[in-house]
Structure formats: structure tokens, C-alpha cells
N, C-alpha and C positions, 0 to 999 in steps of 0.2 A: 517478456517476449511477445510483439504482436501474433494472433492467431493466423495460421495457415489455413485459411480458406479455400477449396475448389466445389464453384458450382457446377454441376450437371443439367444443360438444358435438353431435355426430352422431349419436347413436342415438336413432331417432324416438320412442323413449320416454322420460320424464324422471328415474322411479323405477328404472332399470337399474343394474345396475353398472358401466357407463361414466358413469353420472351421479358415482355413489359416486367412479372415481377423480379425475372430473372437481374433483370438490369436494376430494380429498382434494390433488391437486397445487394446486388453489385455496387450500390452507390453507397448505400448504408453502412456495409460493411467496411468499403475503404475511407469515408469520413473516423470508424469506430479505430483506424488507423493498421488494420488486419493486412494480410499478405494475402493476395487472391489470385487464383489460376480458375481457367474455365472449360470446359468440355462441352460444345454444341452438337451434339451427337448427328442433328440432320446433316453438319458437314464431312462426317467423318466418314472416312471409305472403310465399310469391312464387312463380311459377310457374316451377317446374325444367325446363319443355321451352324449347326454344330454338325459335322460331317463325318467324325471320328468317333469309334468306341468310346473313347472318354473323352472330355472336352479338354482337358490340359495337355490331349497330343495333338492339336490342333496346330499349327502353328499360326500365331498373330502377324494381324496386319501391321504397318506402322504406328498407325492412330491407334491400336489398340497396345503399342508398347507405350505411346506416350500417355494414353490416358492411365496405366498399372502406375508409370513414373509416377504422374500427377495424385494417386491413389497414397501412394506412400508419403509423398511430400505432405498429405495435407494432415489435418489432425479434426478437423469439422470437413465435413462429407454435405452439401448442401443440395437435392435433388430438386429438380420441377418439372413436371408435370401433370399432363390431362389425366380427369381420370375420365377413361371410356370403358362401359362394361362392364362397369364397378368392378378396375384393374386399371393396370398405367398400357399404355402403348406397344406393341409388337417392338417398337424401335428401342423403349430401354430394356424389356425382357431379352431382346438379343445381344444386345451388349451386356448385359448381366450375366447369358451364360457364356459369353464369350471372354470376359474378363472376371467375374468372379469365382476362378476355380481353384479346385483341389491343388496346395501346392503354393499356392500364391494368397488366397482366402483366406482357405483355412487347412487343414489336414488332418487326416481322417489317422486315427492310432491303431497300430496292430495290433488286432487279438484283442477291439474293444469298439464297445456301442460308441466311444465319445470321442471327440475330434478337438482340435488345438484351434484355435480364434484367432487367426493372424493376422487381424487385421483393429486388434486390440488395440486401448487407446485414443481411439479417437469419436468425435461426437457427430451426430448429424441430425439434419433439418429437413422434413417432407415439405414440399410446399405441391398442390396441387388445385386446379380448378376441375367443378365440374356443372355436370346440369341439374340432378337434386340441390336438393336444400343438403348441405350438409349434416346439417342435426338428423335427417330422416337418413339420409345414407349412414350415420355411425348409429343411430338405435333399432332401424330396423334390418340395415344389411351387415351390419356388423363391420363398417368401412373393411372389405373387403383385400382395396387394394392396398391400403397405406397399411392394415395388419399383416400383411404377406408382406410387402415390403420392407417392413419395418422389424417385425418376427423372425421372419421366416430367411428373410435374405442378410438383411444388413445385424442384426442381433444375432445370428448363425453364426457369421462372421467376427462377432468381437463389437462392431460399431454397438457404443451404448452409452449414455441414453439417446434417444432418438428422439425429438418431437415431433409432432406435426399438424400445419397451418391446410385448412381445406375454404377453400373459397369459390360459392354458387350459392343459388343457381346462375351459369352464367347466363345462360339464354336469357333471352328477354330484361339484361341488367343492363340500367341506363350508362351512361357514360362518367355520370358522377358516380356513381356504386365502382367501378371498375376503376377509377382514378382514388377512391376510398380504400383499394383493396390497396394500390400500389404504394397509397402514403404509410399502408398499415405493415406490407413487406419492408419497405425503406429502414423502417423504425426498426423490425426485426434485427436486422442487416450492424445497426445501431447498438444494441444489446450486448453486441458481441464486444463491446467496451471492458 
């Protein structure tokens, strides 16, 4: 059975170069012969604050019942974006606690420290750019974000194993670096063979 693929693009811009590797693992992956759906969060209408005692009384927006559909259909979880802040975005933190809740996620057992992973099963892929060097962001920050992301949210949840792909500095990277980065997502995208 080909892999059920849905990327997550995160970067509140569409012409970035998380868009670029976005497409370029989008190319990869459907050569690899994969089923793929997509989630472009900057298009998506819904509001990122959690407004309710607990977020699963919240009621969802449309986009956000479609991206829970696209959640379940997939079996590889494939995310990108920036990392700013040594962290991802305001835009996917709120869609995160807007869609990965109590109930749906995961859920929490009565009358105990440990909770059920409902979202077991399935594999996913960090891809993000940033302006360190990578190597200095994971030995002296301890890649911050992609550990919380990766820990704390999507391994909370069941998603596992997780890898992930970090690419900078981008500042100051020529145009062949950044076309180097996207022949190198493509290939990822390809793997998935």
C-alpha cells in the first residue's frame, strides 16, 4: 500500500522557502508513488487562541475539522517550518493547540499520571529552516524547537519515530545553497519508497 502522506506548511508566508521545500518533498514523495494531502495553515481561517477552559470545548472551525480528517487519514505527519526564537511560529503553535487536543490526540486516563496516544501509528518528518548554523542550534540550544515539537507534542501524542531535517544558516545563503537544500528535501520526499 502506498504511504499516506499530509504535509503541514507553517510558514505564514506562501512564497518562502519552506514553501519551496514544501513542494520540493511534495514532488519526491508523489514520484515515491505516496498518497498526499496538504495543510497550508496561512490559508486556513481559525482562530489560534484557545478561548475556553479547555480547548476540546472549543468548537472548531471548518479548516480545522478538515485538517483533524487529514490527521487521521495520514499515517506520515510531514511538518515545515521556520524556526524563529529557537521555536516554530505563533501560526503552528495555534493550530496545535487548536487541533491537538484532549480526546482527539490523546487522552488523559482516570485516576492516573498517564494518558492514551491516539494518534499512534503513524510516522513524521520536521523539516525546518533557520538563521543559525544548525549544528550550533542542536549543541548549544539544545534545538529547542524541533525537541518540543517532536517530545513534547507529536511523541505525547503517539507520532513516532519522528525525524528531523534542519537547514541554515539561511541568511546570507546563496541561491545555489537553497536550491541544494531543495534537491536534498526532493530526495527525502523519495525515501518514502
Amino acid at each position: 500500500m502506498p504511504r499516506k502522506v499530509l504535509i503541514i506548511l507553517a510558514h505564514p508566508r506562501k512564497n518562502s522557502l519552506c514553501a519551496a521545500l514544501a513542494a520540493a518533498y511534495r514532488r519526491g514523495a508523489v514520484a515515491a508513488g505516496a498518497e498526499l494531502k496538504e495543510l497550508l495553515l496561512p490559508d486556513m481561517r481559525f482562530d489560534p487562541l484557545v478561548h475556553t477552559a479547555r480547548p476540546e470545548e472549543q468548537p472548531l472551525e471548518d479548516d480545522l475539522i478538515a485538517a483533524r480528517e487529514a490527521i487521521l487519514w495520514a499515517d506520515h505527519l510531514v511538518v515545515v517550518y521556520p524556526t524563529w526564537w529557537g521555536t516554530y511560529p505563533a501560526l503552528l503553535k495555534g493550530f496545535l493547540d487548536r487541533v491537538l487536543v484532549s480526546g482527539f490526540a490523546f487522552r488523559y486516563r482516570d485516576g492516573s499520571l498517564w494518558w492514551d496516544r491516539l494518534l499512534a501509528g503513524r510516522t513524521g518528518h520536521l523539516i525546518t529552516t533557520m538563521d543559525a548554523p544548525p549544528l550550533y542550534d542542536r549543541l548549544v540550544n539544545r534545538w529547542p524547537g524541533i525537541n518540543g515539537l517532536k517530545r513534547t507534542v507529536l511523541h505525547f501524542c503517539g507520532v513516532k519515530p519522528v525525524r528531523a531535517s534542519a537547514f541554515g544558516p539561511v541568511r546570507g545563503s546563496s541561491q545555489e545553497r537553497r536550491e541544494e537544500w531543495v534537491r536534498h528535501v526532493e530526495a527525502l520526499g523519495r525515501r518514502l519508497r
